[in-house]
C-alpha positions as CSV (number, residue, x, y, z in Angstrom):
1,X,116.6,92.1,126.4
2,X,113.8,89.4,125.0
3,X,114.1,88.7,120.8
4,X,111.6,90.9,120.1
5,X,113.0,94.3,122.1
6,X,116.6,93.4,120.4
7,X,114.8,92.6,117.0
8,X,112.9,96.1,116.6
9,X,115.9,98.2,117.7
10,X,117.9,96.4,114.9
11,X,115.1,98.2,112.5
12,X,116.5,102.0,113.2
13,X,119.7,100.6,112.0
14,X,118.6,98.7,109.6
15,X,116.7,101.5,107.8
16,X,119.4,104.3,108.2
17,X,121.7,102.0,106.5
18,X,119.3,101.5,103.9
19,X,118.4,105.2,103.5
20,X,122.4,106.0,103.4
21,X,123.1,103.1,100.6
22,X,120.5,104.4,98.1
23,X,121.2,107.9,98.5
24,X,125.2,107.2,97.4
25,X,124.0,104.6,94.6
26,X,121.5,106.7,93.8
27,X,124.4,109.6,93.1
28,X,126.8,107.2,91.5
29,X,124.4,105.2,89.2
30,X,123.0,108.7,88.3
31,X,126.6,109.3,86.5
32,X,127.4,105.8,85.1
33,X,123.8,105.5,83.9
34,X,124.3,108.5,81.3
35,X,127.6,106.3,79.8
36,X,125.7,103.8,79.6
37,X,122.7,104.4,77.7
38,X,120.5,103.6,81.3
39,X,118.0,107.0,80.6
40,X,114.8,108.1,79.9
41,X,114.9,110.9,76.7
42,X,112.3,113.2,76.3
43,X,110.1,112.4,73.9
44,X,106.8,111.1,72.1
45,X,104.6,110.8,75.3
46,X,107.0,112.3,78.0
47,X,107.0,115.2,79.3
48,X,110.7,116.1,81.1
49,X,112.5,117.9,79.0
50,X,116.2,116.1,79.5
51,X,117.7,112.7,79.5
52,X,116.8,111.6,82.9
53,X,118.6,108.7,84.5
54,X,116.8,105.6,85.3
55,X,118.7,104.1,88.3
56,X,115.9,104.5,91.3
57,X,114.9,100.9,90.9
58,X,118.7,99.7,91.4
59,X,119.3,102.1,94.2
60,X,116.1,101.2,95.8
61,X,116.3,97.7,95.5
62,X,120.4,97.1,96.5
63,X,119.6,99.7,99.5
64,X,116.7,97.3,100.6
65,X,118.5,94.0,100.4
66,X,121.7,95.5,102.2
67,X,119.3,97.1,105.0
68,X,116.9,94.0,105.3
69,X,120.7,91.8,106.0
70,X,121.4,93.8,108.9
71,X,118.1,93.0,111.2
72,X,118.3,90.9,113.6
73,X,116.3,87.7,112.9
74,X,116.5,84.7,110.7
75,X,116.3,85.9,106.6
76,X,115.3,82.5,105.7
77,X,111.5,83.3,105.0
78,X,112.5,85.8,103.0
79,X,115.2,84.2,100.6
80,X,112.5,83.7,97.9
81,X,111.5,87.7,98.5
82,X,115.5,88.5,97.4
83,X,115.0,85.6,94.3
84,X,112.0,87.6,93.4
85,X,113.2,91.3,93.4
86,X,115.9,89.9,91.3
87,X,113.8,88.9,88.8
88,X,111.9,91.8,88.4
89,X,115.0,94.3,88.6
90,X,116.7,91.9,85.6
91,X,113.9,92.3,83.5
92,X,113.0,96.0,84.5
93,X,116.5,97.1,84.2
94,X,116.6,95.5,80.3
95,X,113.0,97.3,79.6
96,X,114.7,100.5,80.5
97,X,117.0,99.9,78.3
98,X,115.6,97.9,75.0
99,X,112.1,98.6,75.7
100,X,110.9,94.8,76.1
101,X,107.7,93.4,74.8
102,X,105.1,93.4,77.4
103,X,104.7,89.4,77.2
104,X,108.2,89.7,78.7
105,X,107.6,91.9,81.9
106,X,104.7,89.8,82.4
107,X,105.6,86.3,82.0
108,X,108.8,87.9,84.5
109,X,106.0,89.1,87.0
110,X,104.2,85.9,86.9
111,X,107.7,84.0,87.4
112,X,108.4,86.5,90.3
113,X,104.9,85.7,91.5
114,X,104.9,82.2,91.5
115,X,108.5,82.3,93.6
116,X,106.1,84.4,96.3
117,X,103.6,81.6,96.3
118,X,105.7,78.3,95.6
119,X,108.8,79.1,98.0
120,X,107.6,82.0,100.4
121,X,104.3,80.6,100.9
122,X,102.8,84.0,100.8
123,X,99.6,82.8,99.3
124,X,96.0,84.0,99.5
125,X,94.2,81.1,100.5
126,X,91.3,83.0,102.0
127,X,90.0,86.6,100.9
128,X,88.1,87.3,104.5
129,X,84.5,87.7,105.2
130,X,83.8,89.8,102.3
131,X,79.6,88.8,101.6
132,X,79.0,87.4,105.0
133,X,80.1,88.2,108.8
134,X,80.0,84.3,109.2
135,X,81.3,83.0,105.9
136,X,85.1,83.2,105.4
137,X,85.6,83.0,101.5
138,X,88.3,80.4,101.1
139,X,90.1,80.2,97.5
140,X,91.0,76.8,97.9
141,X,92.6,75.3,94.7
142,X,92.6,78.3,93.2
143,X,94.7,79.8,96.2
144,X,97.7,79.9,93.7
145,X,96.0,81.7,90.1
146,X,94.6,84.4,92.5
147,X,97.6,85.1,94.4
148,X,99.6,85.2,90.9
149,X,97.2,87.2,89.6
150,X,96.5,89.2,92.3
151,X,100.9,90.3,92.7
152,X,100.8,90.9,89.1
153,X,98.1,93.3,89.2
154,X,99.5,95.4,92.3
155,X,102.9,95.4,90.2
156,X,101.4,96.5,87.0
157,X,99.1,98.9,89.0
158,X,102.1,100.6,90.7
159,X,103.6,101.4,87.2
160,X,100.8,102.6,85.8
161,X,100.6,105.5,88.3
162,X,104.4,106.1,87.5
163,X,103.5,108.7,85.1
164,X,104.2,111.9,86.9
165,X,107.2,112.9,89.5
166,X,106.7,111.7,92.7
167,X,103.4,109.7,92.2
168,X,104.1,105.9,92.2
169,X,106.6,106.5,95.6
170,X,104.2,108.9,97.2
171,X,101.8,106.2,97.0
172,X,103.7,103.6,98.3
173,X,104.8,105.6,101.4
174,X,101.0,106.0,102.3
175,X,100.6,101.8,102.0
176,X,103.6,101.5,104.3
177,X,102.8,103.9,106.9
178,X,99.3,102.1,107.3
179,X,101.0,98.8,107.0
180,X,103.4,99.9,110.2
181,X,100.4,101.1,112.1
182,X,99.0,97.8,112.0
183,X,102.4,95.7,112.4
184,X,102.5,97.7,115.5
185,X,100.1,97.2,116.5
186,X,99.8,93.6,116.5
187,X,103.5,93.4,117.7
188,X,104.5,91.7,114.3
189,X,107.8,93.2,114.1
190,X,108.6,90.7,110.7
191,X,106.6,93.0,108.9
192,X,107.3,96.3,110.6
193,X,110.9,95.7,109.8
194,X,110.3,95.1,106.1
195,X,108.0,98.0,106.1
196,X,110.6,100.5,107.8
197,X,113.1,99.8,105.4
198,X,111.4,99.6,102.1
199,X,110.1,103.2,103.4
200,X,113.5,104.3,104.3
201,X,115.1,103.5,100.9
202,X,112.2,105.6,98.7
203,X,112.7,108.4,100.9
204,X,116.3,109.5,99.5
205,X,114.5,108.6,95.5
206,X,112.0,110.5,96.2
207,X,113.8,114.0,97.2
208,X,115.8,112.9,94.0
209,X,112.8,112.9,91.7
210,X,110.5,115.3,93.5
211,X,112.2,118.9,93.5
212,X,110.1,122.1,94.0
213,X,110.5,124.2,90.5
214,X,113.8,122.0,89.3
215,X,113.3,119.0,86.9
216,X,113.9,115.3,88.8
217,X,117.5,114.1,88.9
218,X,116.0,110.1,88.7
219,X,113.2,108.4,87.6
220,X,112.3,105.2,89.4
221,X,111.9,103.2,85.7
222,X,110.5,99.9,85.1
223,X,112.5,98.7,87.5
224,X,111.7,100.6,90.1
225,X,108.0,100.4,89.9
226,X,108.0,96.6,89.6
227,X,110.7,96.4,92.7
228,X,108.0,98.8,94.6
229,X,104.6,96.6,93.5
230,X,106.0,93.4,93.8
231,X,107.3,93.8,97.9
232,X,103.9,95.5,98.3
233,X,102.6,92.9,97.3
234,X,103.8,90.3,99.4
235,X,103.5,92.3,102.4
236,X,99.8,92.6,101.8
237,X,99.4,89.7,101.3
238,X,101.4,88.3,104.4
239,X,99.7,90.9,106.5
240,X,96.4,89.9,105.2
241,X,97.1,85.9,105.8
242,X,97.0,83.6,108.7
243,X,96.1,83.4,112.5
244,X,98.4,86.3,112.7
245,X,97.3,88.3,110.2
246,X,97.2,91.9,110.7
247,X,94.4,93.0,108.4
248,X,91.5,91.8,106.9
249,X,92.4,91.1,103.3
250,X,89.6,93.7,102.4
251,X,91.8,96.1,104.1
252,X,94.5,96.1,101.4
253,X,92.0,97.0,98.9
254,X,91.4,100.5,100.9
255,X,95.5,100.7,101.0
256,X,96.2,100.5,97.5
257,X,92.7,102.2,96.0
258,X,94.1,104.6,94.3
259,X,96.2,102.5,91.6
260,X,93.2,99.9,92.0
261,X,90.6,101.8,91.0
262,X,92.6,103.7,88.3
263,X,94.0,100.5,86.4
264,X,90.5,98.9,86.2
265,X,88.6,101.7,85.3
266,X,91.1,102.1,82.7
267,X,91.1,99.3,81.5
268,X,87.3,99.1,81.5
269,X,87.1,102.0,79.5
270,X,89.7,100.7,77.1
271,X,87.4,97.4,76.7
272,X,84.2,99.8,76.4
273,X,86.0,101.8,73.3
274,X,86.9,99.0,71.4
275,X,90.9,99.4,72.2
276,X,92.7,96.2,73.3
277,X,93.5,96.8,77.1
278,X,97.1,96.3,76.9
279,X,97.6,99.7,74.7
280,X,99.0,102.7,76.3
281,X,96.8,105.9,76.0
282,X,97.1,109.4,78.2
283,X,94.0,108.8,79.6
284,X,94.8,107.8,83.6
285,X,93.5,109.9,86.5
286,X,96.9,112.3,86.3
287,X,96.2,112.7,82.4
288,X,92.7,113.9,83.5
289,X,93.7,115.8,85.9
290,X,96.3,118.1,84.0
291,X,94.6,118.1,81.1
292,X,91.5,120.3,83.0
293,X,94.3,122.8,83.9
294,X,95.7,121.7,87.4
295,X,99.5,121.7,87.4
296,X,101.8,118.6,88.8
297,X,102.7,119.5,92.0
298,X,98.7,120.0,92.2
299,X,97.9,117.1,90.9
300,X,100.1,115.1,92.8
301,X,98.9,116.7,95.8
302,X,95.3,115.9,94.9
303,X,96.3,112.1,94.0
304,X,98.2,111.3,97.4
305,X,95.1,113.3,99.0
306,X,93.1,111.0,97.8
307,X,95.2,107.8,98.0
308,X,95.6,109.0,101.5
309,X,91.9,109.6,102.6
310,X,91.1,106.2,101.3
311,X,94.1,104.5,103.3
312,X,92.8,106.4,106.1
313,X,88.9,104.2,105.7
314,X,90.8,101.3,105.3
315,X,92.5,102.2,109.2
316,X,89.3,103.2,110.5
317,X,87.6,100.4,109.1
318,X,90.1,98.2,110.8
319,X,90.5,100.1,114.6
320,X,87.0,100.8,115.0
321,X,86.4,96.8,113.7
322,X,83.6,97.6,111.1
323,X,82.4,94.3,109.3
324,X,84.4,93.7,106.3
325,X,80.9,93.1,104.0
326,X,80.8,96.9,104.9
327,X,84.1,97.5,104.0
328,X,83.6,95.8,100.8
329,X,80.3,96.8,99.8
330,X,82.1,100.4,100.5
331,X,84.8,100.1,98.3
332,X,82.6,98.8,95.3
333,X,80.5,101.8,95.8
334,X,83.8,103.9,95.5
335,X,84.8,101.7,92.6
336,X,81.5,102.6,90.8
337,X,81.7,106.0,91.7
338,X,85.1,106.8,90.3
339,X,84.7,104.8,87.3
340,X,81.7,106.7,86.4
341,X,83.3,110.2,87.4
342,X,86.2,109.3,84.6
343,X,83.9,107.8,82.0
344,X,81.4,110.7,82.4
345,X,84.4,113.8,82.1
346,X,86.1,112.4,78.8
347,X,82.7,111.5,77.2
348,X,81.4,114.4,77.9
349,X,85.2,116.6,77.1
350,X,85.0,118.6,80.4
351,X,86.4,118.7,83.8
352,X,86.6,121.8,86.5
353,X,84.5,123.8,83.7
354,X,87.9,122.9,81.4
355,X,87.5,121.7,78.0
356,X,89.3,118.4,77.5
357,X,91.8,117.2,74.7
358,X,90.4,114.3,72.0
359,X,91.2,111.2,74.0
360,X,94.7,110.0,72.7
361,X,94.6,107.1,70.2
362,X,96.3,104.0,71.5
363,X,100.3,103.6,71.3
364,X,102.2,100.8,69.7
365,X,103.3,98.1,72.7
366,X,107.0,98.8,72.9
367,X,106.1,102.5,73.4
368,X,104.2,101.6,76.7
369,X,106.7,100.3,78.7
370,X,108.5,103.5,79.3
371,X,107.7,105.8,82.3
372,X,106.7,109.5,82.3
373,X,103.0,108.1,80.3
């Protein structure tokens, strides 16, 4: 059998092993973490009603690194991807518990980051054709600030949308499954491998956090949403990079749109209301959404619709090989769209002929970093 045929029937393996680790951590953590103090109480802006365990970030992350031993190819590329989950578990395990400052969950992203760029070399040093079919947009010196910028955005992104059951790992299941269409596609069984298994370990969280009519056993936390944006991260940027790449760096904008367009609108909005950026509020699309009267489970199933229709453009745009300006003149159109579609239903108070709430006045920075916004 050639590398590559015994290399992509290691990934079965691989993820099973990975799926069967985090479901018993998940379990055992669930216990320990209530002796502990490592749990989410209901409260102030939350909206479980018991002391929920925190652990999905652990389980997922220990599942993935035991899973991602056991394929069969060299793991040296991806020793600085292990230095970095660490990072961001550490400091996303301690926010669960102390509630950190926010300076200290970034300046741990940028540090994660910055191990991507420096030792990976998963770097963005070109961001595709974007305003010309015959210009590639190189980022040249500034290869390194984008890419650092760009990794702690899709982190901070992720955990933004982990304000409802289900959400932030619903979402990332659509990125991967468009990410293994494309690996195999293009025969880059690297990626595929990484994808499989970071897929197979949110599977087991997410029947742990997402049960019809029962409260979740496990929240993902900090940590968990951080682990999840930061190897998303690097996989779009590693599929996007290179004479290899897999996807038109446009692409990944289409994969992750949902979070994308959310945070910055948000953030806009924030800016446009005189409100420092950084302040917590209830005012992301699931806020909007629940407050007009939809339930969770619908307004999770909307979200991941959505999410999943724009994942979908970003596959056709790359199968049926439609110019990325398109694709990016597409996506600011979207951008616009949304952003005006949220600004216009809490100025004007009404969404799906429902009255909304007073938009919610900002909260104090320690209160942000906790899930369940």
């Amino acid at each position: 059998m050639n590398a590559f045929g015994s290399s992509l029937n290691s990934i079965p393996v691989a993820s099973l092993a990975g799926t069967v680790v985090c479901w018993i951590l998940l379990r055992v953590a669930s216990r320990v973490a209530r002796h502990i103090g490592l749990v989410d109480h209901p409260r102030g802006r939350k909206q479980h009603s018991q002391p929920t365990p925190l652990v999905g970030g652990i389980a997922m992350s220990i599942g993935f690194l035991v899973a991602v031993l056991l394929l069969d190819y060299g793991l040296t590329p991806y020793r600085f991807l292990f230095a970095g989950i660490t990072v961001v578990i550490v400091i996303g395990v301690l926010d669960d518990m102390h509630e950190l400052a926010p300076e200290s969950r970034l300046w741990a992203q940028v540090f994660a980051a910055l191990l991507m760029v420096g030792g990976g070399s998963v770097v963005l040093e070109d961001l595709g054709f974007l305003l010309s079919s015959d210009g590639l947009l190189l980022t040249g010196m500034l290869a390194w600030p984008i890419t650092v910028f760009a990794s702690v955005g899709v982190i901070n992104a992720l955990n933004m949308s982990d304000g409802l059951d289900g959400l932030a790992a619903a979402i990332t299941l659509v990125v991967l499954a468009c990410l293994a269409a494309f690996a195999w596609a293009a025969g880059d069984y690297r990626i595929l491998g990484l994808v499989a298994i970071l897929a197979a370990v949110v599977a087991p969280f997410l029947a742990l956090n997402l049960r019809p009519d029962r409260p979740a056993l496990v929240f993902m936390g900090d940590a968990g949403s951080m682990f999840l944006g930061f190897v998303l991260a690097w996989l779009l940027v590693q599929a996007s990079q290179g004479e290899q790449r897999i996807m038109a760096p446009v692409t990944a904008l289409w994969l992750f749109a949902l979070p994308l367009l959310d945070t910055v609108s948000t953030l806009i909005r924030r800016l446009l209301l005189g409100r420092s950026p950084f302040l917590g509020d209830r005012e992301h699309i699931h806020h909007l959404l629940l407050a007009a009267g939809l339930t969770e489970k619908q307004t999770l199933t909307v979200l991941v619709a959505f999410a999943s229709v724009a994942a979908g453009c970003g596959l056709a745009g790359h199968f049926l090989a439609i110019p990325e300006p398109w694709m990016f003149s597409a996506f600011l159109a979207l951008f616009g769209l949304y952003l005006w579609g949220t600004m216009r239903a809490w100025g004007r108070g009404r969404l799906l002929g429902r009255k909304l709430p007073v938009c919610s006045q900002p909260v104090a920075p320690q209160t942000v970093a906790t899930q369940r916004e």
